[in-house]
N, C-alpha and C positions, 0 to 999 in steps of 0.2 A: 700494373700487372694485368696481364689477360684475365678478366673474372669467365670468363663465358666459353675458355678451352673446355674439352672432355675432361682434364684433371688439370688437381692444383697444381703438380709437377712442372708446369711451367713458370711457376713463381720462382721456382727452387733458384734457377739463374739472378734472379733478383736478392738475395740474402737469406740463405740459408739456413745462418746464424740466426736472425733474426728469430726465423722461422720455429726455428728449435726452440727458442726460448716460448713463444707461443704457448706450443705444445705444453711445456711444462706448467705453463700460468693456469692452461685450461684442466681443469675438474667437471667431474661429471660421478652420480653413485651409478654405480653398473647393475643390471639386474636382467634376469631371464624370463621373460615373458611368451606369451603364445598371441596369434590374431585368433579373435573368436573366429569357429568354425574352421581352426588349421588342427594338423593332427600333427605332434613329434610323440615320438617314442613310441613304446610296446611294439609292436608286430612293423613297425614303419619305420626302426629304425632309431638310432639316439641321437643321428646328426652332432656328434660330439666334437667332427673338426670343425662343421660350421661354427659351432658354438662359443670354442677356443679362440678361433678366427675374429668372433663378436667380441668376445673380455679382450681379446688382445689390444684394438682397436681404442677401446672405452677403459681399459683400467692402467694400458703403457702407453696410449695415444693420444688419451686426454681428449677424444669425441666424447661430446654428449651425449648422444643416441643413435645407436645401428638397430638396423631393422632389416632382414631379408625375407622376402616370399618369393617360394619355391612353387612352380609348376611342370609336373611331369606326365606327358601324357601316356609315356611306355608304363607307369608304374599302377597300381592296384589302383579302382577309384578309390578306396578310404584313405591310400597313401600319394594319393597323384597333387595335392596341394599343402603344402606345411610353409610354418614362419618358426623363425627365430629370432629372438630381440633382446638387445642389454643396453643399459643403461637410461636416461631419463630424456620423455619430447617437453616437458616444464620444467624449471627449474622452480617458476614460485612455485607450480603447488605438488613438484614431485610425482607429476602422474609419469607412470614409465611408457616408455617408445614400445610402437606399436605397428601393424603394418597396414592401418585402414586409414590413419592419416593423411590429407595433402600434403605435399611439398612444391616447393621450386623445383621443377626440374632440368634450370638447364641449358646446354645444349645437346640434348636429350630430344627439343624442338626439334634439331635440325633433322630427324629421321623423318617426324613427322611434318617437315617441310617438303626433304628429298621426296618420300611416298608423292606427294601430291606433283611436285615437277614430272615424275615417271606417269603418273595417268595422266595427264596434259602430251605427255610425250606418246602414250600408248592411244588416246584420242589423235594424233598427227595435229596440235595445235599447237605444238613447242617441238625443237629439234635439239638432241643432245649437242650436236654440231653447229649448231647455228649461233653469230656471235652476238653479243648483249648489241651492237648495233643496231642489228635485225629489228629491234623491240624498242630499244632505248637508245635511238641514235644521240651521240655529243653527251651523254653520260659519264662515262669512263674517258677521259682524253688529259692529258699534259703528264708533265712528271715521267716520262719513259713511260705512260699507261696507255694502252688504245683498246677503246672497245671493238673496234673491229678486228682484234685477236682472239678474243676473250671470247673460249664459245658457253655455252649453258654448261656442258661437260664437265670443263678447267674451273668453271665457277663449284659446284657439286664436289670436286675431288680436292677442294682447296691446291690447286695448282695453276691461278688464275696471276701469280706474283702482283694481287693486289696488299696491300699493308692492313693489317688490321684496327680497328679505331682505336681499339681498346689497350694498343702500347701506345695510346699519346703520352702525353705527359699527365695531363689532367686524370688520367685515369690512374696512376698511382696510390692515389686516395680517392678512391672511389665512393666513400660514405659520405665523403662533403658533396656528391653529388646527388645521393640517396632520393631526393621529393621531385628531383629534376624531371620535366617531359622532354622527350626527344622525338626529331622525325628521321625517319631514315636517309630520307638523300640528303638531310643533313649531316647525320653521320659519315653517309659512304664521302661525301665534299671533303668532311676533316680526314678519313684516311687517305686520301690521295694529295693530300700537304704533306703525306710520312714518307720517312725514306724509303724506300724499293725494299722490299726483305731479299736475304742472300736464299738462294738452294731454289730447287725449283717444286716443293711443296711446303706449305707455309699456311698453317692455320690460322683462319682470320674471320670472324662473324660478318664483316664486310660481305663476304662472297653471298653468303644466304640471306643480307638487306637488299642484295641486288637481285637473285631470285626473287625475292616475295616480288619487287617492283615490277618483274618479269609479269609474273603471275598477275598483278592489278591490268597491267597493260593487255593480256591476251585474254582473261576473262571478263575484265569487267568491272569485280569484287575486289575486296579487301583477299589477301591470301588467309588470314585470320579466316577471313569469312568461308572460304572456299574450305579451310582444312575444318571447320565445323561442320559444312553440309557434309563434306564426302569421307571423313574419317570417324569422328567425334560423336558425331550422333548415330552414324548407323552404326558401330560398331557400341553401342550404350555405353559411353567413357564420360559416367556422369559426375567421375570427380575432375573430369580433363575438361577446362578451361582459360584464358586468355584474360589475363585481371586487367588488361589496358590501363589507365591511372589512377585504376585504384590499388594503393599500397598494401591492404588489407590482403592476407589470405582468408579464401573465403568457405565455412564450412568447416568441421572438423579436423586440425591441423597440427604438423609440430613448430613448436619456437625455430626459431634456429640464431646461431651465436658465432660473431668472428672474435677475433684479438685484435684492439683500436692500437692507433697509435704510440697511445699511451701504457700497454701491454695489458689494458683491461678488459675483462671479457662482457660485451656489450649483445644485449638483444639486438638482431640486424633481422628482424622478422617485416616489420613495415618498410616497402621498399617499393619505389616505382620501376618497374622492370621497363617501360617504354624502348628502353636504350637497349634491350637483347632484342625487342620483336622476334621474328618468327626465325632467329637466330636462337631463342634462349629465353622465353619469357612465360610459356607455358606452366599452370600450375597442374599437377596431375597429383596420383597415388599410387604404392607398388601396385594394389590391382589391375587399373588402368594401363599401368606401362605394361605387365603381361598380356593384358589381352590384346592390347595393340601391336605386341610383337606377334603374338601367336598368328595374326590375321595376317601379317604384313606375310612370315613365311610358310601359310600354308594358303598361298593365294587368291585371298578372300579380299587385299584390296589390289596388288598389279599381275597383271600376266607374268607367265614365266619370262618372257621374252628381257622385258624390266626388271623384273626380279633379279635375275642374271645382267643384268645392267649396273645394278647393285653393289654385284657381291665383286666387280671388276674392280682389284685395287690396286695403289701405287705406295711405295715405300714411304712410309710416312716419317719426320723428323722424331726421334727417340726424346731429345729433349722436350716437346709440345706434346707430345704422347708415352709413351713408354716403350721398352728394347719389345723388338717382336711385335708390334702393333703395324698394321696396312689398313689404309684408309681406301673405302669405296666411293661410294654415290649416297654419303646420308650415312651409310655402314662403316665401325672400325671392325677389325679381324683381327684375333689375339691367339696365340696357340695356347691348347690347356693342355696342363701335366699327366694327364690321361689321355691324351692323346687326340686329336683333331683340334679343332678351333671353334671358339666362341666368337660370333657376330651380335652388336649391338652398339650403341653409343651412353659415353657419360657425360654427365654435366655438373659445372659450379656454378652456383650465385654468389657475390660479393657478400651477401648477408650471412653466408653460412653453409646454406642449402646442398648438399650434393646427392644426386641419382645416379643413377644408372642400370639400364636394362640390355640383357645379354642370354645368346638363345644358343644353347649347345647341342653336340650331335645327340640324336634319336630325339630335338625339339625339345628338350628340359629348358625352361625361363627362370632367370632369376631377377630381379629387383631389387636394388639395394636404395635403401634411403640412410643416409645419416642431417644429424643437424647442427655439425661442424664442420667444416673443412681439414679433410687430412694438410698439418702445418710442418711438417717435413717430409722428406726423401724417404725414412724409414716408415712411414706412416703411410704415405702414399701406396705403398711396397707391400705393405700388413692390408690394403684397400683391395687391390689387386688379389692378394692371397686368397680373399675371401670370397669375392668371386668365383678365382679358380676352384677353392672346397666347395662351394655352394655349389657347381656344375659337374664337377668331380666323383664326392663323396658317394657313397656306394655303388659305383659302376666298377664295371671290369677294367682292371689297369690294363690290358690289353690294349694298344691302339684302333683306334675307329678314324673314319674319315667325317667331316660335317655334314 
């Protein structure tokens, strides 16, 4: 199963049933908590669909722990940042989910991949149009693949019709692969033994192992390295970091928890991420992933020119993503029941992890951490809802544009 899609919804094709049963094995006690220094309630509001949105999630979906932080910059400063939180980031010792936490986040990476290919692009040191040969001649070749199709663009928009690694086989059980080190062009090597995926957009981490290599080749560096100089530190995302082989999360953090095999609920917190690289390997925090949205769309790291390079998207497959999602450069685009659309990207980790950060009209961020994986269709669906409340909830039902 794809661990490293934006949502688990891509499993769902794989056993459902299974799925559901998951769900039911996992427990978690739900509880409502605050992140120090957020504000709910009094004069700010009760946030009670967010909230509802949280128990739903944690006491009929059988997550461990949901966590959202909220930042609004149209709103009052004492009311421009809140959290909401239920259920538990420990299981031993019962501390509840919170939103100062790390996590896994992903491919949630991949924005803060895309970011870095468009300043390389806005520098004229990389071309949207230009094809992985350019850079990586005899890279992409046999199996119906040729790199000299395949421009930076098609790589970025997932419509490169490379295979993803992550529906080999081996990756079906992905915890027997868990302390494993990976290199990328060994990776991208085993997806191009896969068969050809149907449709002509086709989500696959493949495409941004092939960026990063981009990026080694025209800078220089590690792309690791590169999105540390130019995103990471200037923008002080001192819980955002790159664990390389170390399995540990490092720093104050939540557990996080799949369904084994065996239908039992197993810590999957120690994990060598090597095999998402700058696909999915990123550890960060919801406050990190807000700020780094905020920056991304007011400026502060690409031109407009790239920005709007961005936000250009193609009809993304519903089953790998969800009904109404369009995929960008790095950016999905969702419409919200209030009307306009929310741009951002989620992500899963095989161990449990899922993020996701998402920036709606007048610039409201939301953050969502859990440290389960929504494990059916309806859960994934309750994942999304809360979302949509968390960008929604006290604005004018009136339609707005993004």
């Amino acid at each position: 199963m794809p661990t490293f899609s934006p949502t688990s919804g891509t499993g769902r094709r794989a056993g459902l049933a299974a799925l559901v049963a998951a769900t039911v094995l996992a427990t978690g006690p739900a509880a409502t908590a605050q992140a120090p220094g957020s504000r709910s309630g009094g004069d700010c509001g009760t946030h009670d669909q967010t909230r509802q949105a949280l128990r739903i999630l944690t006491e009929r979906d059988g997550i461990t722990g949901a966590a959202v932080l909220v930042s609004d910059p149209t709103a009052d400063e004492s009311c421009g940042r809140w959290a909401e939180t239920a259920g538990t980031a420990d299981l031993r010792t019962g501390r509840p989910m919170n939103t100062l936490d790390r996590l896994r986040v992903g491919s949630v990476t991949k924005t803060f991949t895309a970011a870095l290919v468009l300043r390389l692009v806005a520098e004229h040191r990389l071309s949207l149009e230009a094809p992985v040969d350019r850079y990586l001649p005899g890279l992409i070749h046999g199996h119906g693949h040729d790199g000299g199709l395949i421009t930076v663009r098609r790589l970025l928009q997932h419509t490169s019709g490379l295979p993803d690694y992550l529906d080999a086989p081996e990756w079906e059980h992905p915890e027997r692969l868990r302390y494993r080190h990976f290199e990328p062009r060994d990776l991208v090597t085993r997806a191009l033994e896969l068969p050809r995926p149907q449709g002509t957009w086709h989500y696959a981490t493949t495409n941004y192992l092939v960026l990063g290599m981009i990026v080694r080749e025209v800078t220089g560096r590690t792309p690791e390295a590169e999105i540390t100089r130019r995103i990471i530190k200037p923008l002080g995302l001192h819980d955002t970091y790159w664990p390389g082989d170390d399995t540990r999360v490092r720093g104050p953090h939540s557990r996080s928890y799949f369904i084994d095999g065996d239908g039992r609920r197993v810590d999957g917190t120690a994990w060598n991420l090597t095999f998402g690289g700058v696909g999915g390997a990123l550890v960060s925090s919801p406050g990190d992933l807000t700020r780094f949205a905020a920056a991304l769309f007011d400026g502060r790291l690409l031109p407009e020119a790239q920005l709007a390079e961005m936000r250009r998207t193609v009809a993304a497959d519903a089953d790998r993503l969800w009904p109404g999602a369009r995929y960008g450069l790095g950016l999905i685009s969702t419409p919200l029941s209030c009307g306009g659309t929310w741009w951002g990207h989620g992500g899963t980790v095989p161990g449990g992890h899922r993020a996701l950060i998402a920036v709606g009209p007048g610039g409201r961020s939301v953050a969502v951490a859990l440290n389960k994986v929504p494990a059916s269709l309806q859960a994934e669906l309750d994942f999304l809802d809360l979302v949509d409340k968390s960008l929604c909830e006290g604005r004018s039902s009136e339609r707005t544009s993004a």
